[in-house]
C-alpha positions in Angstrom: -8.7 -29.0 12.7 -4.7 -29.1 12.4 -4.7 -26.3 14.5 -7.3 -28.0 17.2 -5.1 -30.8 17.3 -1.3 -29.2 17.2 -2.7 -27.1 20.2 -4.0 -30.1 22.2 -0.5 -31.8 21.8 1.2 -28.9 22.6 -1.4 -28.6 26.0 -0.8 -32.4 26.9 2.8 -32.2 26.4 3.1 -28.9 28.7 1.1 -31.0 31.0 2.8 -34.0 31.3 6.6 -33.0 30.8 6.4 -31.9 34.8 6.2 -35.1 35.8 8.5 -36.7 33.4 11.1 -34.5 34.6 10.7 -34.7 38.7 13.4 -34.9 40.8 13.9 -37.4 44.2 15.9 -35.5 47.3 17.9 -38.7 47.2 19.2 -38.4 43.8 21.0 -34.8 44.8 23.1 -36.4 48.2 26.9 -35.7 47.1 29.7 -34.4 46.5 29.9 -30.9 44.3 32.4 -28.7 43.3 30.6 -24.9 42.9 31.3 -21.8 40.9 29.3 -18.6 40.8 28.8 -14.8 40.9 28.1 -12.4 44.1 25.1 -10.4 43.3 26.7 -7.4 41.9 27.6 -10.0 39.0 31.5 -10.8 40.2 33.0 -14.7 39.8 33.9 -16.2 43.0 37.4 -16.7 43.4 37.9 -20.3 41.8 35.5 -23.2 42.9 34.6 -24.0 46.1 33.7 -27.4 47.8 29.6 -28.5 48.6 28.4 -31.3 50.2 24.7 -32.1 50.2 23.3 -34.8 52.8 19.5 -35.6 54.3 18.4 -34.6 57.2 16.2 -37.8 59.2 13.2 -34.8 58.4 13.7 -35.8 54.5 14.8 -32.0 54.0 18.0 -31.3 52.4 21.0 -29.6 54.2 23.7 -27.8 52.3 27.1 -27.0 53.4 29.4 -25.1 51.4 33.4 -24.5 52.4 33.0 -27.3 54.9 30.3 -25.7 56.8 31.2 -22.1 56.6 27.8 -22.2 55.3 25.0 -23.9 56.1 21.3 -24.0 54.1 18.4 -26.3 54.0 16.9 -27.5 50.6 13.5 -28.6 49.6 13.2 -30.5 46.0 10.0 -29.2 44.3 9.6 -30.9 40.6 13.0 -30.3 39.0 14.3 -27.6 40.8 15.4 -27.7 44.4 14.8 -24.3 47.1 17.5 -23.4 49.4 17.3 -21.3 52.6 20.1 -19.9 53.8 22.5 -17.3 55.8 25.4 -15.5 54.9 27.0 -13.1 56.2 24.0 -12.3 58.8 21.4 -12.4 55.8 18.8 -14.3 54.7 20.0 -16.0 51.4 17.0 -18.0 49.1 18.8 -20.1 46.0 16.5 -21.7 43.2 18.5 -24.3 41.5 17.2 -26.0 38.4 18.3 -29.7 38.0 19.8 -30.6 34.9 19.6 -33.9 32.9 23.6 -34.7 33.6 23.1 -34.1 37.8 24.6 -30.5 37.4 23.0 -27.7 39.5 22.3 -24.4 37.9 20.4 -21.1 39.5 20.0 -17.9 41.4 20.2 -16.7 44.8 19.4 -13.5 46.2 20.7 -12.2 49.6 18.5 -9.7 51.8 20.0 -6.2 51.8 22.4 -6.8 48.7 22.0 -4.4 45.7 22.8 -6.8 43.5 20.3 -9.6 41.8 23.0 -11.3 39.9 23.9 -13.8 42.5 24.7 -17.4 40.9 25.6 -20.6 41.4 26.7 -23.7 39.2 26.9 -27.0 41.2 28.5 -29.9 39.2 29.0 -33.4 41.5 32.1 -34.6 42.2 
């Protein structure tokens, strides 16, 4: 019976810790600074500037190194999807959203060897 009922917890709290962590599009508009790895797994060279803002869609737009680079985000429980291109390729980012408003994830460019693309977004 202790079983039964450590396993139904367990269920119900898988279940309903989803929701208790979502995530508004609002609540990520700023100011970041960013750090991060290409995806053959080497740093960037110090931390770089992002700024994310709302589109009158509700979507989010991205724009790192004052526009240099540009990417659309979508907020999906607590992580956020970002499309966007670099270099001529396709770039997808999936960015979990921390408790302290940090942003932490992986992005994966189209062509590129590499899979150990990261980013670590902390506001500003």
């Amino acid at each position: 019976m202790k079983t039964l009922f450590a396993l139904a917890l367990l269920a119900i709290t898988a279940w309903t810790a989803p929701a208790m962590a979502q995530v508004t599009a609002s609540g990520l508009v700023g100011d970041y600074e960013y750090t991060g790895t290409e995806t053959d797994g080497s740093k960037y060279d110090g931390a770089g500037a992002l700024k994310v803002t709302m589109d009158k869609s509700g979507a989010l737009e991205v724009k790192w190194d004052g526009g240099k680079y540009v990417g659309i985000g979508q907020v999906a429980g607590s992580q956020m999807f970002v499309g966007s291109v670099a270099e001529g390729k396709v770039v997808i980012m999936v960015m979990d959203v921390k408790p302290d408003g940090t942003l932490e994830g992986k992005w994966w460019r189209r062509t590129d060897a590499g899979t150990k693309g990261t980013e670590l977004w902390k506001k500003k």
